[in-house]
N, C-alpha and C positions, 0 to 999 in steps of 0.2 A: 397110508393113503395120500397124504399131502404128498410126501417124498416121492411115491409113483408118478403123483401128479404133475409135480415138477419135473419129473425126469421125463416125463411125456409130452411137457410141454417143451421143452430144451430141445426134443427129437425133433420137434413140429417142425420150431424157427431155424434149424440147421437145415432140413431138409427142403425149406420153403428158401431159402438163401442158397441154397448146391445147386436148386432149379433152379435159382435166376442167374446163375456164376456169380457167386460169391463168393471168395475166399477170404478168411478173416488173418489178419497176418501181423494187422498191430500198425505203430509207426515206419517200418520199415516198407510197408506197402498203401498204393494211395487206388482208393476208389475209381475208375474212368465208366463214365455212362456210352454205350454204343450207338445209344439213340439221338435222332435228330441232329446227325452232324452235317448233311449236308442241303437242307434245306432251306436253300437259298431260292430268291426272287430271279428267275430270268427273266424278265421285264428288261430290255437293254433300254430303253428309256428313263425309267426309273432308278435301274443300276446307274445309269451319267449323272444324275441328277443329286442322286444320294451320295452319291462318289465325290459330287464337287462339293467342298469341305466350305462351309462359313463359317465354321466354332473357331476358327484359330482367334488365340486371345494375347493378351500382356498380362500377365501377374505378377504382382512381386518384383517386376525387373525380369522375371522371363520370356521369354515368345516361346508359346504353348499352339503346336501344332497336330491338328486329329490325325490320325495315321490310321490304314486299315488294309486287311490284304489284298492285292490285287486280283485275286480267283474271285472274290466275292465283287467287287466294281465290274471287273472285264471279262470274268468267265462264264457268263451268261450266253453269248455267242454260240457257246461247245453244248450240242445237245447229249453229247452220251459222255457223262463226267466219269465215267469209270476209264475213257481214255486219256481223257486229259489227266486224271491223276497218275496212269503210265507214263505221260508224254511229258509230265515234272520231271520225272527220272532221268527220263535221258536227255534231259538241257541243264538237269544238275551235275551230270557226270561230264556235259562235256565246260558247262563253266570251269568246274573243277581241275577237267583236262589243261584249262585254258590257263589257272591259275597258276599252274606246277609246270606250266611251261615259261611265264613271264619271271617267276620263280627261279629257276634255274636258268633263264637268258641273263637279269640281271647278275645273279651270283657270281656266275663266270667271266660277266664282260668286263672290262676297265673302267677303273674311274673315272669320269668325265665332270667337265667344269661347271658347271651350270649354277558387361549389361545382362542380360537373357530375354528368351522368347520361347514359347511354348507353341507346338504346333501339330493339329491331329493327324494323326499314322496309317495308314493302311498299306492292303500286300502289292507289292510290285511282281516282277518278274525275276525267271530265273539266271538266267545267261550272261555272264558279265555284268548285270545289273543285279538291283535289288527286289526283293518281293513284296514290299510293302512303297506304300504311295504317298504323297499329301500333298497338299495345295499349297499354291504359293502365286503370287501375283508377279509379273515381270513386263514393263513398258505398261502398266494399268488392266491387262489383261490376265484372268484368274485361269491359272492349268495344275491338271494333275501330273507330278513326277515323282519315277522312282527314286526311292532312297535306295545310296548304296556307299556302304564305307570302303568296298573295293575298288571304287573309280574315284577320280579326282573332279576331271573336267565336267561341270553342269554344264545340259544343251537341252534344246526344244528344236522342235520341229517349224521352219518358218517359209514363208511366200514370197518370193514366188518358189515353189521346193520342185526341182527338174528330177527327183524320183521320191518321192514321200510311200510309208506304211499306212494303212489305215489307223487313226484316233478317233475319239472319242468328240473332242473341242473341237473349234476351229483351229488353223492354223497361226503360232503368234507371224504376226504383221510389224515389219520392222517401219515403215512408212507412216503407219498408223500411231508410233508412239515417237513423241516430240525428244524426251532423252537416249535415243538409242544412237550407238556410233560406234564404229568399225575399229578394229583395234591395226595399227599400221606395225606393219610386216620386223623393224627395226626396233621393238620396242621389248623393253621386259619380259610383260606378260606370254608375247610371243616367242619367243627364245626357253621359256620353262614349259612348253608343251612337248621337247622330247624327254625328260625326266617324268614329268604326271603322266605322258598318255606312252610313252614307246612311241612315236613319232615327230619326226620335227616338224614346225609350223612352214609354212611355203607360202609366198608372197604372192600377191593374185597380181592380179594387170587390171591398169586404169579404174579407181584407183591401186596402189600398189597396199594392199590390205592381207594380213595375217588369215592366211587359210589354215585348217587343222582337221588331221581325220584321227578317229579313235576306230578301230577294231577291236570286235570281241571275238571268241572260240568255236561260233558255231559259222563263220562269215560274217555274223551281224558284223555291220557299221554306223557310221554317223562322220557327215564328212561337211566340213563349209565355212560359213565365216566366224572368226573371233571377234567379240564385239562387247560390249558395257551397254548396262540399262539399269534402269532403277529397278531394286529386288523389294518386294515387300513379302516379311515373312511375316504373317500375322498383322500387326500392327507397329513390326520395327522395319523399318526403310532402311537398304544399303543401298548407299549411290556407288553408282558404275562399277555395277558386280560383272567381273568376266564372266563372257559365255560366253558357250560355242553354237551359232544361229544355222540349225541342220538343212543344207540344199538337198542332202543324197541321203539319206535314210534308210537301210534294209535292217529288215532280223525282227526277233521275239522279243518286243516292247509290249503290247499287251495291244490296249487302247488308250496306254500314258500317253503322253505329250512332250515326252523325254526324261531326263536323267538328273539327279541331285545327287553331286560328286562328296561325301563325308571323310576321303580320303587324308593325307598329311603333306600332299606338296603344295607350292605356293601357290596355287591357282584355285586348289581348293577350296567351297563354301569356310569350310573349319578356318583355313587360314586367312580368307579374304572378308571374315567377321571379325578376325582376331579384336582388335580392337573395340569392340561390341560387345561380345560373349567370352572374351579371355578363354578362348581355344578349348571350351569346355561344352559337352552336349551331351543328352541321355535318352535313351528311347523307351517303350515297354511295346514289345510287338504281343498283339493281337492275337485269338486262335483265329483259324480259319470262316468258325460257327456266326451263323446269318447274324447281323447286328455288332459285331464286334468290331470294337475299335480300339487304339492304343493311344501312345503322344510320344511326340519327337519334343523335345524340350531343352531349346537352346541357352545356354549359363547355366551357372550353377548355383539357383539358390533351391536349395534341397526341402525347403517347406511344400513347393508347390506339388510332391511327389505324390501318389499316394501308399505308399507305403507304412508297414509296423514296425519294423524290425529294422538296424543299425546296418551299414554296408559290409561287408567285408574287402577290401584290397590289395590290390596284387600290381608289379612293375611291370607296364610294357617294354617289353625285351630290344634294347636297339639294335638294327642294323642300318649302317649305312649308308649296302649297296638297294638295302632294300625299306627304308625310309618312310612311305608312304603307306602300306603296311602297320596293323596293330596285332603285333607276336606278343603272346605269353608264353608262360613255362608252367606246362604238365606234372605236377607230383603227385598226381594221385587219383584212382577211381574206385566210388563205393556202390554195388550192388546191393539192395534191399539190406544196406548195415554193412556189409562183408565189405572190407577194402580187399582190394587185386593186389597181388603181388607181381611186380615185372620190372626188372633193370635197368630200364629204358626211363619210368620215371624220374625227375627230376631234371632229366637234358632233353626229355621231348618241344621243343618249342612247335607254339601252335598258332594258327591264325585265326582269328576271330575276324569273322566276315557274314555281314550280314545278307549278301546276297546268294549264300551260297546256301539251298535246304537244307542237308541230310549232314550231320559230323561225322567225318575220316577222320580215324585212328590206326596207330602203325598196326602191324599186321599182329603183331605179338599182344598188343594191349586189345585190340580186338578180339582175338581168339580167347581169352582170359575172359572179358566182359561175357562175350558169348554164350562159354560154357558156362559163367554163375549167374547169368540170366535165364538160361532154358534150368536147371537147376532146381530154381525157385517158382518159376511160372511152368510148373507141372499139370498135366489132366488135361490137356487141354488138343485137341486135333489140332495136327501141323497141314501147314500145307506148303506147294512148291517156290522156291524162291524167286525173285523177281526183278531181274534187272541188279544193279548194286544192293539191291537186300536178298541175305539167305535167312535169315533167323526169321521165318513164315509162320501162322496160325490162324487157324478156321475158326470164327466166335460169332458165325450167322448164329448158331444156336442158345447165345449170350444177351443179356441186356444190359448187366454190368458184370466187371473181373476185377479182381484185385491186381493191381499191378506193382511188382516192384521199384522201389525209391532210384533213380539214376541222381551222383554226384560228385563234379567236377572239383578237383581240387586243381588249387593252384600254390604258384609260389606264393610264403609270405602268409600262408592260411590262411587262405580266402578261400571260399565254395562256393560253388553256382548250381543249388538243386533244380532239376530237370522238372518242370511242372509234367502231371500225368498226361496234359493233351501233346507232349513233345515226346514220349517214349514209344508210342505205335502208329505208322504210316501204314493208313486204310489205302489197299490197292484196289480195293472193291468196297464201295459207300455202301454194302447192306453188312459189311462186316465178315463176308464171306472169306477174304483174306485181307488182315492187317501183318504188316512186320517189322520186327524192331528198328524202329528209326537210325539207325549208325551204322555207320560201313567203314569196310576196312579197306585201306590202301592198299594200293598193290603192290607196294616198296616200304623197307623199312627205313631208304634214306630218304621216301619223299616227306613236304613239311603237311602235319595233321593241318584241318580248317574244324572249327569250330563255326556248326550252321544253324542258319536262324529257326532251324525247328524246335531245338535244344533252348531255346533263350526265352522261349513264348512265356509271357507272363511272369517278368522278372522286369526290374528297371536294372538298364546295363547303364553305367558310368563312363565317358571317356573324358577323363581330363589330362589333354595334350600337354598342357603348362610344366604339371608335374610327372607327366609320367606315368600317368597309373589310370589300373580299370577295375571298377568297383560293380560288385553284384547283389542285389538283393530281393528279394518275391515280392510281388506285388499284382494285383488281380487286375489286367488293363482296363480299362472303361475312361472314357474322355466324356468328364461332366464340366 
């Protein structure tokens, strides 16, 4: 009787776990809850409010800045969110577009001559920028801007601006702040804005001042003066940080206040703290889910993290013609434990970019993931694919699934485990269709991008000095 009892009871909890989608799978598969993911505040008031960050702090010798996603600050506006989570997709495929064009312009063209701080995180945008935001103070006025390690040149939107986007803030006011001055047409700084942006700097009239436009892939731009002001990231002060002061403004900025450049040319934040932060910064982006926040955290003293577990690291791959850019090298991918087998591993070089969503992988390593992802994530109704995602499934009738493990290797035995909120992109917030976060190139010679969906809830390492990028889990939250 006990052993009936037992065995009846075992039938109960399985059966009580198969209704709720459960699958028990061990280490090799991670828990995800379907509920309450998009239950965000559309209060646009309260989203400006909450958005504009005061926790940036000094620890340790770091600048510790809050970071958090830009959908949750500015996507308040969008009342049917089942569109705007389509309408991700396709500003990520044409960032993408955008990327694998600048990509391949560079490659082919000629050579041409040319401390810490902690700071909190949130989502930016998709398009040539970043999806995640933070505050930062510049001429004594506080705005929010995207983070983006794919662009160099930092700029804001300012006054008098002859075509400005709708933000959030006021406009920063170059008259208004007593350190601000125009960067003159003949000078340095203006001369490295055809290497960081693809466009060379043009000298304006009376005075003769450093003008500069950046284009991104969907038309966005940002076009106007180059200029110095006192930057406050947190509680650490860079005097006469370049930047680009926006007259002409178009494209999918959100309701930011412009662009925070994490790239590697000289114009860049990273290089134009060098001296500060010794060319070293670390992020933990945020999920999407209401309240969540991460930190951008500038130097490198690795106490302030909050992390359990030791890094692993891997060399940023150099090129170059392509310099500005942070490439690694692809050796490997494991599905719920199952490493992939594919040739291409080991010379896949990949770009890690944080403004790009969804990871492309060549067509071959894709196909492979694919197949040992549907595989393992059995029983379950498919549904139709969607834009850059085919691998689709139907889980309105789910509250939670076992998902299996996603894990990037690199050179150098380093791994970057994919946290469970980075492996399924909900195209419909009741769960009606989610699908596997990763898509496949459409070439097997274009270069893979490694995207910020993949990264959520991990602290990514870039320390430029030496070359290398370190990854390790970590659960974001900025206390």
């Amino acid at each position: 009787m006990a052993l009936l009892s037992s065995m009846l009871s075992l039938i109960a909890f399985l059966l009580l776990h198969l209704h709720n989608g459960v699958h028990c799978y061990g280490h090799s598969h991670h828990l995800l809850n379907l509920q309450h993911r998009f239950q965000w505040n559309h209060n646009s008031d309260t989203l400006a409010s909450t958005c504009l960050s005061h926790k940036s702090r000094k620890e340790k010798g770091a600048t510790i800045l809050e970071m958090k996603h830009r959908d949750y600050c500015y996507g308040g506006r969008d009342k049917d969110w089942n569109k705007l989570l389509q309408r991700r997709l396709i500003l990520d495929e044409l960032r993408v577009q955008s990327l694998q064009a600048r990509i391949k312009n560079k490659a082919s063209a000629k050579p041409q001559d040319v401390s810490h701080a902690r700071i909190p995180l949130t989502s930016g945008v998709e398009l040539g920028i970043l999806n995640y935001i933070v505050t930062v103070e510049m001429g004594g006025r506080k705005m929010t801007v995207i983070v983006d390690t794919g662009s160099d040149l930092t700029w804001v939107q300012c006054q008098p601006c002859k075509s400005c986007y709708d933000q959030k803030e006021p406009l920063f006011n170059p008259s208004a702040s007593t350190s601000y001055q125009t960067v003159s047409c003949n000078s340095s700084e203006c001369q490295s804005l055809e290497f960081a942006t693809g466009n060379t700097g043009v000298c304006g009239e009376n005075p003769p001042t450093c003008n500069y436009v950046v284009s991104y892939g969907d038309g966005s731009y940002t076009s106007g003066d180059l200029a110095n002001d006192h930057l406050n990231l947190g509680k650490t002060t860079v005097d006469k940080f370049v930047f680009g002061c926006g007259r002409y403004n178009k494209g999918l900025f959100g309701g930011a206040s412009g662009l925070l450049g994490l790239g590697r040319s000289s114009i860049s934040l990273v290089s134009q703290t060098y001296s500060i932060f010794d060319g070293f910064f670390s992020y933990c982006l945020p999920s999407t889910e209401s309240g969540a926040s991460g930190s951008l955290v500038l130097g490198g003293n690795s106490s302030v993290y909050n992390t359990s577990s030791p890094f692993s690291y891997t060399r940023m791959i150099p090129n170059p013609k392509l310099s500005t850019f942070y490439f690694l090298n692809l050796t490997g991918v494991s599905v719920g434990g199952v490493t992939l087998q594919d040739s291409s591993f080991g010379k896949t070089t990949m770009l890690i970019d944080s403004g790009t969503v969804i990871t492309r992988l060549p067509p071959t390593i894709y196909k492979a993931l694919k197949a040992e992802f549907q595989k393992q994530f059995t029983g379950f109704p498919t549904a139709p694919a969607f834009s850059i995602l085919d691998t689709c499934f139907n889980l309105s009738a789910y509250q939670e699934v076992d998902v299996p493990t996603l894990k990037l290797q690199f050179e150098g035995n380093a791994e970057m485990d994919v946290d469970v909120t980075g492996v399924f992109y909900f195209v419909k917030t009741d769960a009606s269709q989610v699908c596997l976060a990763l898509a496949s190139l459409s070439f097997e010679d274009e270069t893979g991008i490694i995207g910020n969906y993949q990264q959520r809830n991990q602290r990514v390492i870039y320390d430029t000095k030496e070359s290398k990028l370190g990854f390790t889990q970590e659960s974001c939250s900025f206390t």
